[in-house]
C-alpha positions as a printed NumPy array, in Angstrom:
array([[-122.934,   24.213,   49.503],
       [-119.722,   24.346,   47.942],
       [-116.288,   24.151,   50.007],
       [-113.819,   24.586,   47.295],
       [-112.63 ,   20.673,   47.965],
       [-110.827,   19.591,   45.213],
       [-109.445,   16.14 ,   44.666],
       [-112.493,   15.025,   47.083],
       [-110.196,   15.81 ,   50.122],
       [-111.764,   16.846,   53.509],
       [-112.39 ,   20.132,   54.388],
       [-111.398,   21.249,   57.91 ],
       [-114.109,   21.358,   60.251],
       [-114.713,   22.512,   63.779],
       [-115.761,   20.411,   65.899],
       [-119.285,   22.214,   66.68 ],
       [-119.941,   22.038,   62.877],
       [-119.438,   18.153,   62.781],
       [-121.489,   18.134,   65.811],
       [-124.179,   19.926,   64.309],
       [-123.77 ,   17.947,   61.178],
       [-123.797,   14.378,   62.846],
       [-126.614,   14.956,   64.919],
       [-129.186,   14.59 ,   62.23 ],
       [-128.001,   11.346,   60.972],
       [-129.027,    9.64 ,   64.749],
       [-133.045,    8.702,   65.249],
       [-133.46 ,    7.524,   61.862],
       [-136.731,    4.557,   61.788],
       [-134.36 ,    2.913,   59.31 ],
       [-130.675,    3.191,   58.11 ],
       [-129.236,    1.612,   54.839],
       [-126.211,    2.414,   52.917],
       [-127.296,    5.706,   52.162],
       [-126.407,    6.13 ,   55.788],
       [-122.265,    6.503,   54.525],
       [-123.131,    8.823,   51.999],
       [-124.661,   11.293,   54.314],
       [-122.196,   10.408,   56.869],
       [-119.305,   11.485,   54.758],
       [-121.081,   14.878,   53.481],
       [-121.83 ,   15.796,   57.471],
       [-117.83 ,   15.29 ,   57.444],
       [-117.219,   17.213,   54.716],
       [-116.374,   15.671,   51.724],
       [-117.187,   17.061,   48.149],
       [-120.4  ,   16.117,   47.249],
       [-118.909,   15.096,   43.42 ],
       [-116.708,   12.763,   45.002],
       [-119.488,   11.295,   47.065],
       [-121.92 ,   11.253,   43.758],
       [-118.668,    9.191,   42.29 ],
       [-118.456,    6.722,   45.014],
       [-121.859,    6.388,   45.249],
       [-122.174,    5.429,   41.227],
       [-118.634,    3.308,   41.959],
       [-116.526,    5.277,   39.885],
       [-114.233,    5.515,   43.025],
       [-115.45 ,    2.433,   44.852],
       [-112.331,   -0.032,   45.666],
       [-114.287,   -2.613,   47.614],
       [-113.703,   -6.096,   47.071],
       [-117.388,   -6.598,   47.486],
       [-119.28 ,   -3.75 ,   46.065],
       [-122.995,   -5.515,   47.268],
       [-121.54 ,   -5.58 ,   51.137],
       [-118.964,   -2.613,   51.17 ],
       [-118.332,    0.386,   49.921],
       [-114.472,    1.716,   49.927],
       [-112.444,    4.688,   48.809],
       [-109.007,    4.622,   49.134],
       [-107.508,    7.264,   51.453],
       [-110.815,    7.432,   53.14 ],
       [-113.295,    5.047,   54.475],
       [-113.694,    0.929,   54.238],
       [-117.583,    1.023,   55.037],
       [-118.996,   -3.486,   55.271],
       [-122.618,   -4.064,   56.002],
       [-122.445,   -6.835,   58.593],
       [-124.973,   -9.62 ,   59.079],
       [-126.802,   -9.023,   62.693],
       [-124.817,   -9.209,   65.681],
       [-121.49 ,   -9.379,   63.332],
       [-120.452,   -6.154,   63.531],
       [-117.66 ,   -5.901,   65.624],
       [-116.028,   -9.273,   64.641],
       [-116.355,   -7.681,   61.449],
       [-114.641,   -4.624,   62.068],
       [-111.555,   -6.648,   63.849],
       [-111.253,   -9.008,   60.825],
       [-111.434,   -6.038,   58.457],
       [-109.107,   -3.527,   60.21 ],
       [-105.757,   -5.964,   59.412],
       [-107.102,   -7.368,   56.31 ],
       [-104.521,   -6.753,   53.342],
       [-107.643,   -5.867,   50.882],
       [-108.648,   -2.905,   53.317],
       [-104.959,   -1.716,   54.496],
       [-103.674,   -1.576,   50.696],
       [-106.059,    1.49 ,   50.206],
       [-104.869,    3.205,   53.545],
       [-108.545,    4.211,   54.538],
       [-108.758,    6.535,   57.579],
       [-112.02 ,    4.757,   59.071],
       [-113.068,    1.302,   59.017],
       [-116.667,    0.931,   59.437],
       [-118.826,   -2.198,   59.963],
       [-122.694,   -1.986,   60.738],
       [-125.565,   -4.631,   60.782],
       [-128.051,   -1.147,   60.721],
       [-128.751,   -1.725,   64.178],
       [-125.298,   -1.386,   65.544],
       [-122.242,    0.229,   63.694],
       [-118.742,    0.083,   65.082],
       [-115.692,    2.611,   63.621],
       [-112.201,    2.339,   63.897],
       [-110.035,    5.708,   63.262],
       [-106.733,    3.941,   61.817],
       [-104.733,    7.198,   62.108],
       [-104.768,    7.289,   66.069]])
């Protein structure tokens, strides 16, 4: 399903088309990072930029085995249980997150995930 994204921007969506494509990602038995990849496709990035940040050709994390980051974008940490949200506080100010700029900050333990849109 090609979108014509170029540059691995986001493509415009409605917002009955991001409901459409969010609501299959909820009721899962079991989430694990794969969870960001398919979050980010149901938001409509190019799948060749996901394919690169999922090989870590565009991955600016400071931890690549906890996080997953691409600047302009998303700051995605796998939290230990419960951790989540303190987490997602610590990580939204932290100078290694706010140098890339990313649009969402995620945090998640699996169980819980918390998001934080840094544009609004």
């Amino acid at each position: 399903m090609g979108n014509g994204n170029r540059g691995g921007t986001m493509a415009k969506l409605n917002l009955r088309a991001v409901e459409e494509r969010t609501s299959k990602l909820g009721g899962r038995a079991e989430y694990d990072r794969e969870f960001l990849f398919d979050l980010l496709e149901a938001y409509g990035r190019a799948k060749s930029s996901i394919t690169r940040l999922r090989s870590g050709n565009l991955d600016v994390a400071q931890d690549p085995s906890r996080e997953v980051a691409q600047k302009n974008v998303v700051y995605f940490h796998e939290s230990e249980p419960g951790q989540a949200f303190d987490d997602l506080v610590r990580l939204s100010t932290a100078a290694h997150v706010t140098r890339y700029a990313p649009r969402f900050v995620i945090a998640t333990d699996y169980s819980e995930l918390v998001a934080l849109d840094m544009k609004t």
